[in-house]
Steps between C-alpha positions, in 0.01 A plus 500: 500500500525524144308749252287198340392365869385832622294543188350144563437573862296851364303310229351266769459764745326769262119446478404375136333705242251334318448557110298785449083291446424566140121510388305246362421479101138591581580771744476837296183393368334449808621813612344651161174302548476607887553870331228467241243347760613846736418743171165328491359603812619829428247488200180531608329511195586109416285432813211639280614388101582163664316375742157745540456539097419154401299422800300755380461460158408110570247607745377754271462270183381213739219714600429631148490122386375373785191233441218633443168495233578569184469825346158585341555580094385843427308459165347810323225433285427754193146659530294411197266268415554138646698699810181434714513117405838426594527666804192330604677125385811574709303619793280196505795237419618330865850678470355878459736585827767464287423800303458866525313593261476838334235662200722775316465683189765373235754738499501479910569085492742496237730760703413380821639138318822676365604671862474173668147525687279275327609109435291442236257708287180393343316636219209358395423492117121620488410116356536344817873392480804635688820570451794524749763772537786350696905514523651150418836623633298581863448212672200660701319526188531199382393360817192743465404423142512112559282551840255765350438246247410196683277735700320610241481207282410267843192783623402522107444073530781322443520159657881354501533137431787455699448515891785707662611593817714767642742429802748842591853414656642763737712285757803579633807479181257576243446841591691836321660575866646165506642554131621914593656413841804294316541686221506849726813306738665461167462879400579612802807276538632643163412849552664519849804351356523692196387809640670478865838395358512675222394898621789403769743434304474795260413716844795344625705624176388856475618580845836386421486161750575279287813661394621541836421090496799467233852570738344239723598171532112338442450252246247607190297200548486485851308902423294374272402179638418696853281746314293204305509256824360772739146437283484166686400636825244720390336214245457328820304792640267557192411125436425475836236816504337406157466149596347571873269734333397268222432235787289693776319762303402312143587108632726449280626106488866478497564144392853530427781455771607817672906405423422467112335819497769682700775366283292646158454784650952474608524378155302850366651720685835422424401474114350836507776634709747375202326711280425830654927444581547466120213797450707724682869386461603811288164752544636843604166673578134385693357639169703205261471244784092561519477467104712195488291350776175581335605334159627190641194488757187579290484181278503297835209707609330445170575187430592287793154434666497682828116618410359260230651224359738549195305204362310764324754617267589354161680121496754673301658654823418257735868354475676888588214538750588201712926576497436842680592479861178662642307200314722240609429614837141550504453216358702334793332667731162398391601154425641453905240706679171443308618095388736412723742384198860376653791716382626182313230572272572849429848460401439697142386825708757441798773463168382855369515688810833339538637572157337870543654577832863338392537660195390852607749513811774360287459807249461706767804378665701586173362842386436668842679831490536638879463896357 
């Protein structure tokens, strides 16, 4: 038997080794992803800043704005001639529960006024007229100057030509708690992914992990894109809370689908992920991370509506308002859970968290430094 046939007969005998099985594309980030989810649990504290924190800060301003009377407007009246009069007018008008009413010496009302403890102040003029001391910029004293007023001038005899009536609106969606619960999911959504991504990554950094990360074979993206994704699966957690809480202890109305608002809140969370990523690509310290943070984060808190409306600033800066990301997805929020507008609709806002969260990982991508 020849060389060559023996070697034939051993190839067909010999058992066959398969090619070593490679890994997927997607493999080392899952593997990264599964990692980040294990770090979490080992934090309890983002049980608390996540989850517990805006549960309670919604039940606490729910409660604090809860319906309810209005407040009474405290209104000091200047002793003097003519004091006696006017107290007597307000106390006889039909609304006198609307005031409390004190009798003070001048120097007493006029400080009480500055420090915020009387609404309104009136001094009478010894010739039977009045005059009001109020703060235009205070919206309580306006409202106290306008209904001291018609008191007065209604128990002093004055008939109104015009018959009005009064009909109050407190129904579910026109209430402050349904406004606050949207706009906190949006706050909290960028503060957990700022916050949470970025003080790990910089953590991560200072105790030398990430350069260890550089002599392996992982993919820069694949770390990046497992830090910002692992957001996902908590925003499914905290929409969940607010929105359960929002329904059973203030009955809220959610008329938006439940798939819209869980792919805003994807959409957010991925956005803000982008730019805690860029926040922190080349930070060396918790000190320059929390600064950056803090400047990039404080306009949105200002200006992006989670506790009044921005419509209250100037027209001027209504355009830069509405292209910040926390806006855009407030104003999504709102617009699915309190409306129930289709996403189609909201393509601007879905476009700006889009641009936001594109652009910051793709900067991030290039000017990450590993030490």
């Amino acid at each position: 038997m020849s060389v060559a046939e023996q070697t034939t007969i051993v190839e067909r005998t010999s058992p066959r080794k398969h090619p070593p099985k490679r890994n997927g594309r997607w493999a080392g980030y899952l593997h990264l992803l599964g990692a980040r989810m294990l770090e979490l649990k080992r934090e309890p504290e983002v049980v608390f800043w996540v989850f517990v924190f805006p549960l309670l800060l919604a039940l606490g301003l729910g409660i604090a704005f809860r319906n309810k009377p209005g407040d009474a407007s405290s209104v000091a009246i200047v002793a003097g001639a003519g004091a006696q009069q006017a107290e007597t007018l307000l106390l006889r008008s039909p609304r006198h529960d609307s005031f409390k009413i004190d009798v003070r010496d001048a120097e007493t009302a006029r400080k009480g006024f500055r420090l915020g403890k009387y609404d309104l102040v009136i001094e009478p003029d010894g010739s039977g007229g009045l005059r009001y001391r109020y703060d235009p910029a205070r919206p309580e004293s306006v409202l106290a100057r306008a209904e001291v007023n018609d008191a007065l001038q209604t128990a002093a005899g004055r008939q109104d030509i015009v018959a009005t009536t009064v009909a109050t609106s407190s129904e579910p969606g026109s209430r402050y708690i349904d406004f606050l619960i949207p706009g906190l999911l949006g706050m909290n959504l960028m503060n957990s992914g700022m916050w949470g991504i970025g003080f790990a990554l910089v953590d991560m950094r200072q105790r030398k992990l990430l350069k260890r990360f550089v002599g392996t074979p992982m993919r820069r993206s694949d770390f990046l894109l497992a830090l910002m994704s692992s957001r996902l699966v908590l925003m499914i957690i905290e929409i969940g809370l607010l929105l359960t809480l929002g329904v059973i202890v203030f009955h809220m109305k959610i008329l938006g689908s439940l798939f819209a608002i869980l792919l805003l809140g994807s959409l957010g969370a991925l956005c803000f992920g982008g730019v805690g990523l860029l926040t922190a690509s080349r930070a060396q310290k918790i000190e320059s991370v929390s600064g950056l943070m803090n400047l990039v984060m404080m306009p949105m808190w200002i200006f992006s509506g989670v506790f009044f409306s921005y419509e209250r600033f100037p027209a001027a800066i209504q355009p830069l308002i509405k292209v910040l990301p926390l806006t855009a997805l407030n104003d999504a929020l709102r617009a699915s859970i309190l409306e129930g507008t289709p996403l189609i609709h909201q393509w601007p806002r879905l476009l700006v968290l889009s641009l936001w969260g594109a652009i910051s990982f793709l900067l991030a991508l290039r000017w990450f430094r590993w030490t």
